[in-house]
FIMARZA-711652 format. One record per residue (C-alpha): residue number from 1; x, y, z. Coordinates in Angstrom, 1 decimal, padded with zeros to 4 digits. Layout:
N
<r pos="NUM" u="X" v="Y" w="Z"/>
...
//
This chain:
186
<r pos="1" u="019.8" v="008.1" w="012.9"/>
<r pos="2" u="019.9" v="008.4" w="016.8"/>
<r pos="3" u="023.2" v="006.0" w="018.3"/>
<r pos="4" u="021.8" v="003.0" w="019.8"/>
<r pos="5" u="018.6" v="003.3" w="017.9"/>
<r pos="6" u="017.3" v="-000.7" w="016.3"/>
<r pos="7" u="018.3" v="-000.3" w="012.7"/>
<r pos="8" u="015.3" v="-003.0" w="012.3"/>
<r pos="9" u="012.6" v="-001.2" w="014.3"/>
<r pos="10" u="009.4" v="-001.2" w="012.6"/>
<r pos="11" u="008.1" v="002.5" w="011.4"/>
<r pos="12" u="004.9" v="003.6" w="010.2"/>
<r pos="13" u="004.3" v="007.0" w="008.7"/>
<r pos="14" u="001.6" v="008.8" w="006.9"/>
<r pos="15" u="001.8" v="011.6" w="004.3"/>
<r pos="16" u="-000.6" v="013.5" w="002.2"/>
<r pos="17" u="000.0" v="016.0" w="-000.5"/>
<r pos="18" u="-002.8" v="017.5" w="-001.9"/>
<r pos="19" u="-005.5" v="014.8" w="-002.7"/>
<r pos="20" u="-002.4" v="012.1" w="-002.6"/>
<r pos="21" u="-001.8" v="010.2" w="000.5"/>
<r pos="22" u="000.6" v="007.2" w="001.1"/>
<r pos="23" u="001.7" v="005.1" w="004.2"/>
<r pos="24" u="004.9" v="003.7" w="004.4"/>
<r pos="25" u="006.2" v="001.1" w="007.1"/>
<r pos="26" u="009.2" v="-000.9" w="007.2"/>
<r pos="27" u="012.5" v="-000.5" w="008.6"/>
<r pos="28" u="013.4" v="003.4" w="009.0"/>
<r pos="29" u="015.8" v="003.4" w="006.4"/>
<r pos="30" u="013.5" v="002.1" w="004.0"/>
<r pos="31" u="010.4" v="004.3" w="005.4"/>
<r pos="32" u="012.8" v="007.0" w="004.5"/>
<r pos="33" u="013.3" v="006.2" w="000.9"/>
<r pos="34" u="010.3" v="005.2" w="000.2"/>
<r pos="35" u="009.1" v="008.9" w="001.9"/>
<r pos="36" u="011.7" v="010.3" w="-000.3"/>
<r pos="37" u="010.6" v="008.8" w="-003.6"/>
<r pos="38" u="007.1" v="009.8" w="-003.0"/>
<r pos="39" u="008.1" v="013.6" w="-002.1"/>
<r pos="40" u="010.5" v="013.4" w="-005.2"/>
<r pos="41" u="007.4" v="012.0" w="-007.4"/>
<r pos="42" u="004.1" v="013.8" w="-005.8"/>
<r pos="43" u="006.6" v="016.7" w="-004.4"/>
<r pos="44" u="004.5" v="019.4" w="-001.9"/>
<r pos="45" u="004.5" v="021.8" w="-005.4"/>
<r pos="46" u="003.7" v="024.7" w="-002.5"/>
<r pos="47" u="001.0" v="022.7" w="-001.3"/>
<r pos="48" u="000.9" v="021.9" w="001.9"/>
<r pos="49" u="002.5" v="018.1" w="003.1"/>
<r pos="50" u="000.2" v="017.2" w="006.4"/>
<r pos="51" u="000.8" v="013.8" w="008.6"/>
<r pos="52" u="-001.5" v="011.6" w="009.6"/>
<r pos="53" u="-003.5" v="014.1" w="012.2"/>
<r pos="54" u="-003.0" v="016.9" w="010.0"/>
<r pos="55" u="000.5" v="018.7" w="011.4"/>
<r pos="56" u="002.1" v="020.6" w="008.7"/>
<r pos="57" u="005.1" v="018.4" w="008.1"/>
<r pos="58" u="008.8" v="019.8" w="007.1"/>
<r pos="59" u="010.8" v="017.7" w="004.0"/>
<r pos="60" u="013.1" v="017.0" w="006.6"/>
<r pos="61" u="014.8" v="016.7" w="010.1"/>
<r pos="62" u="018.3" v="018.5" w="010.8"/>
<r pos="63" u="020.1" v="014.6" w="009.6"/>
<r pos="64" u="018.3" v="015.5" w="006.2"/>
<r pos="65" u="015.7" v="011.9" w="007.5"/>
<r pos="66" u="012.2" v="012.5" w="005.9"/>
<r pos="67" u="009.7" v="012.9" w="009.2"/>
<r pos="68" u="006.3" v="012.4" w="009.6"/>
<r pos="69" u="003.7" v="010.7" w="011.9"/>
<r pos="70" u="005.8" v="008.0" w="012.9"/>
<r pos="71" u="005.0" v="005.0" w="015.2"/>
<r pos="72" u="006.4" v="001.8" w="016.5"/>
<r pos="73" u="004.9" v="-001.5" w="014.9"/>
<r pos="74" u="004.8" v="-003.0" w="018.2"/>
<r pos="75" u="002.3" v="-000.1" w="019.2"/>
<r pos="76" u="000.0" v="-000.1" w="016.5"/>
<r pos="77" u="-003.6" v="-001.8" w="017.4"/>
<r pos="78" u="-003.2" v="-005.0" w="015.0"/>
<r pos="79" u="-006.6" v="-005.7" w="016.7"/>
<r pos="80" u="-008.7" v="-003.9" w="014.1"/>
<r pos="81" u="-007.2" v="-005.5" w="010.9"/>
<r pos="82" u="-010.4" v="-006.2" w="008.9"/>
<r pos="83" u="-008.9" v="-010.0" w="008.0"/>
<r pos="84" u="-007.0" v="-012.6" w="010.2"/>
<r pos="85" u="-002.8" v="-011.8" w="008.8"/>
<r pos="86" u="-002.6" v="-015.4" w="008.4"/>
<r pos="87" u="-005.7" v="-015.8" w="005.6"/>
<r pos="88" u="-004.2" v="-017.5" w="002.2"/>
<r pos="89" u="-005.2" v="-015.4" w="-000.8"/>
<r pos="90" u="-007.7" v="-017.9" w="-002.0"/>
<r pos="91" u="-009.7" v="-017.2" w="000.9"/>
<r pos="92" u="-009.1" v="-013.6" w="001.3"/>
<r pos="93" u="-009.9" v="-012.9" w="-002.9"/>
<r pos="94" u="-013.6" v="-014.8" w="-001.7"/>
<r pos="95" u="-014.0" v="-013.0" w="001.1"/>
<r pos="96" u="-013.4" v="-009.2" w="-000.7"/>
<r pos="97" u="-015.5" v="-010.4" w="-004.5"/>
<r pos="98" u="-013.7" v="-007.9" w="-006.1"/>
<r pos="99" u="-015.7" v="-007.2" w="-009.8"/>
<r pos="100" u="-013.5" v="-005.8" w="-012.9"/>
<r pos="101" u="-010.0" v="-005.6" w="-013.2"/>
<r pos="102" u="-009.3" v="-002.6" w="-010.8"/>
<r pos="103" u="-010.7" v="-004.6" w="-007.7"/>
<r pos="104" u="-008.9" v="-007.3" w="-008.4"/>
<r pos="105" u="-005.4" v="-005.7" w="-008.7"/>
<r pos="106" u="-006.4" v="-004.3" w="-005.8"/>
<r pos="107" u="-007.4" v="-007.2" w="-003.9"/>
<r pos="108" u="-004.1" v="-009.2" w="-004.9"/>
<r pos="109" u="-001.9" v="-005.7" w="-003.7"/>
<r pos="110" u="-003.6" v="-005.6" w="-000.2"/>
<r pos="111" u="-003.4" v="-009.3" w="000.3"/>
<r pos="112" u="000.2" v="-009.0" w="-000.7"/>
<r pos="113" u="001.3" v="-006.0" w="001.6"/>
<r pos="114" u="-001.0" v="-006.5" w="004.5"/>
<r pos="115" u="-001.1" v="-009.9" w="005.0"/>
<r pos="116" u="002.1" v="-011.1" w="003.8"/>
<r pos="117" u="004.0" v="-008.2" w="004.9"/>
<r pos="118" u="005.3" v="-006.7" w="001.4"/>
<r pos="119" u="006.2" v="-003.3" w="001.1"/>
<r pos="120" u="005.2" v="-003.4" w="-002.7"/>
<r pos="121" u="004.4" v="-005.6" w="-005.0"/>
<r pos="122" u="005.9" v="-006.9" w="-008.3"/>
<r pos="123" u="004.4" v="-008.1" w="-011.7"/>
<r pos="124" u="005.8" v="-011.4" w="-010.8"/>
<r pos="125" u="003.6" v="-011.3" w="-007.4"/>
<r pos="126" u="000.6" v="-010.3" w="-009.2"/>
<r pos="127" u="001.3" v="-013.1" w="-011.8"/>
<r pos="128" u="001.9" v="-015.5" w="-009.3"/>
<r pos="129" u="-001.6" v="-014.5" w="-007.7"/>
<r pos="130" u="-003.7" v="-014.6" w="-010.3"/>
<r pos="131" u="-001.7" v="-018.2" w="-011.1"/>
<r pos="132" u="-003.4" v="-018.9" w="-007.9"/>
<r pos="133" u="-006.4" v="-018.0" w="-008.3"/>
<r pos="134" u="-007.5" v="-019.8" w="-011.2"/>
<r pos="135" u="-008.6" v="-022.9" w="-008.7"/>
<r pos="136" u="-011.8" v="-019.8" w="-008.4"/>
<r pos="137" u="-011.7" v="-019.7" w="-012.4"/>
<r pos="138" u="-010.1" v="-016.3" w="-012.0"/>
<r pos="139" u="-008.5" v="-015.9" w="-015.3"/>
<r pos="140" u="-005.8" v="-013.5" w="-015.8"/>
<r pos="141" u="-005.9" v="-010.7" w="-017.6"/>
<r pos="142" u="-004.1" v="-010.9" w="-020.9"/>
<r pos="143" u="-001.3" v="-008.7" w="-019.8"/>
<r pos="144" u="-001.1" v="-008.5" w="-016.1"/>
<r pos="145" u="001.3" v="-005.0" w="-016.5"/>
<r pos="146" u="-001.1" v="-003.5" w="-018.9"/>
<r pos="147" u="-004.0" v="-004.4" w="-015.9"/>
<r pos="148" u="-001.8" v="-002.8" w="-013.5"/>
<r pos="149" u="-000.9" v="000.2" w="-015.5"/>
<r pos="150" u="-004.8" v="000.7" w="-016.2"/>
<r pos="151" u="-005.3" v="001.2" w="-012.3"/>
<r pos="152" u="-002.3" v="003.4" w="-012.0"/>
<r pos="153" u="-003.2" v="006.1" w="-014.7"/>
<r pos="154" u="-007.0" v="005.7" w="-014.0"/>
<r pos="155" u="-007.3" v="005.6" w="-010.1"/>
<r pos="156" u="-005.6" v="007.0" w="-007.1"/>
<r pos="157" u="-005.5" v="003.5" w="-005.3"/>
<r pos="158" u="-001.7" v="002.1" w="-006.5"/>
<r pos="159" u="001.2" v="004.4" w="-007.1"/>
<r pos="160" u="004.4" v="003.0" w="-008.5"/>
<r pos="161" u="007.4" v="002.6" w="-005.4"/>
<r pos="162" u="010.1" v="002.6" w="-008.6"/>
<r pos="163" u="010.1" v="000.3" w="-012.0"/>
<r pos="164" u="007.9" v="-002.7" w="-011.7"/>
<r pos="165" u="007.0" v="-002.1" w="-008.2"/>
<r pos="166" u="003.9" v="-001.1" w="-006.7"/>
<r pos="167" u="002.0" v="000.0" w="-003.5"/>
<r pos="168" u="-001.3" v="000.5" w="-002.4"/>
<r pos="169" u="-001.8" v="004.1" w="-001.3"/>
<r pos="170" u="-004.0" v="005.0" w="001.7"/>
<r pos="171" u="-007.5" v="005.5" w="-000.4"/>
<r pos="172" u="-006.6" v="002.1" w="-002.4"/>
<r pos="173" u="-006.2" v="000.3" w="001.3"/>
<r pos="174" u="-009.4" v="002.0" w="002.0"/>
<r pos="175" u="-011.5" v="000.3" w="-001.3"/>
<r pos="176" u="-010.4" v="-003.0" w="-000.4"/>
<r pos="177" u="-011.4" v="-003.1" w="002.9"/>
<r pos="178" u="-014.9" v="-001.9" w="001.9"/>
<r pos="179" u="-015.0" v="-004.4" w="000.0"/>
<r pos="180" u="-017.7" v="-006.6" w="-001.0"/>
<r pos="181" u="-020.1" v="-003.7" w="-001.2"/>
<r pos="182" u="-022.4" v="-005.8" w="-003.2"/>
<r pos="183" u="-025.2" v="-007.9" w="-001.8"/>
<r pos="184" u="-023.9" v="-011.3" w="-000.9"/>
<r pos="185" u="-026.7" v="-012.8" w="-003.8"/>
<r pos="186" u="-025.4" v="-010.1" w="-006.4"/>
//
């Protein structure tokens, strides 16, 4: 870390290895272990680690800090954010009519980390959103993990940060804000 740099300053960086890509933003010491897991877990296996525009990116900077496409929070256009920060997940979960259990993991994961500012999210968050929706007769799925663990093994949208902790990767971001793809009288 640079003396004098704000231990607190907001990051945000972007990887991609292979046909995985993630984006991570926080505080730089958590950016960095967060990068690091990711590497560890999804590792370059020879294959080429690119940032955000494309630059071949090395594992690491002479301090041994994870680099990539990095950027201040402060300068990042929060003007095209497909949904007001402050929507409650009610509204948000209408908004999106996620169908099937993988859009509506999803939908509870974006709302978590983009609007609320998570860096990943928990069984308990997911528990406590579905415990929220129900006022839309959203009814939880029998086993919110298993739900979860579906989406994992069966999509490239959520990766798991560490044990019982989840993020959204960049392609997962993507679905949910193309969401509803549907006709609004589907």
């Amino acid at each position: 870390m640079i003396e004098g740099e704000d231990q607190n300053q907001q990051v945000r960086v972007r990887y991609k290895i292979g046909d995985r890509e993630v984006e991570i933003e926080g505080p730089q010491h958590y950016v960095d272990e967060r990068t690091a897991f990711f590497l560890a877990k999804f590792g370059s296996g020879g294959s080429d680690v690119s940032g955000a525009n494309g630059i071949s990116l090395p594992p690491s900077d002479s301090e041994g800090l994870l680099v990539g496409s990095t950027s201040n929070r402060d300068e990042v256009d929060q003007s095209t954010s497909p949904i007001s920060p402050n929507i409650d997940l009610v509204t948000f979960y209408r908004s999106k009519r996620p169908k099937g259990q993988t859009e509506e993991v999803l939908t509870i994961a974006y709302w978590y980390q983009i609007h609320q500012g998570y860096q990943d999210t928990g069984v308990e968050d997911f528990e406590a959103g579905y415990n929220e929706l129900r006022i839309l007769a959203v009814n939880p799925p029998g086993s919110v993990q298993s739900s979860i663990s579906n989406v994992l093994k069966r999509t490239d949208y959520l990766f798991s940060m560490e044990r019982g902790r989840y993020a959204l990767t960049i392609p997962g971001k993507e679905h949910v804000e193309s969401l509803p793809h549907r006709e609004a009288n589907e």
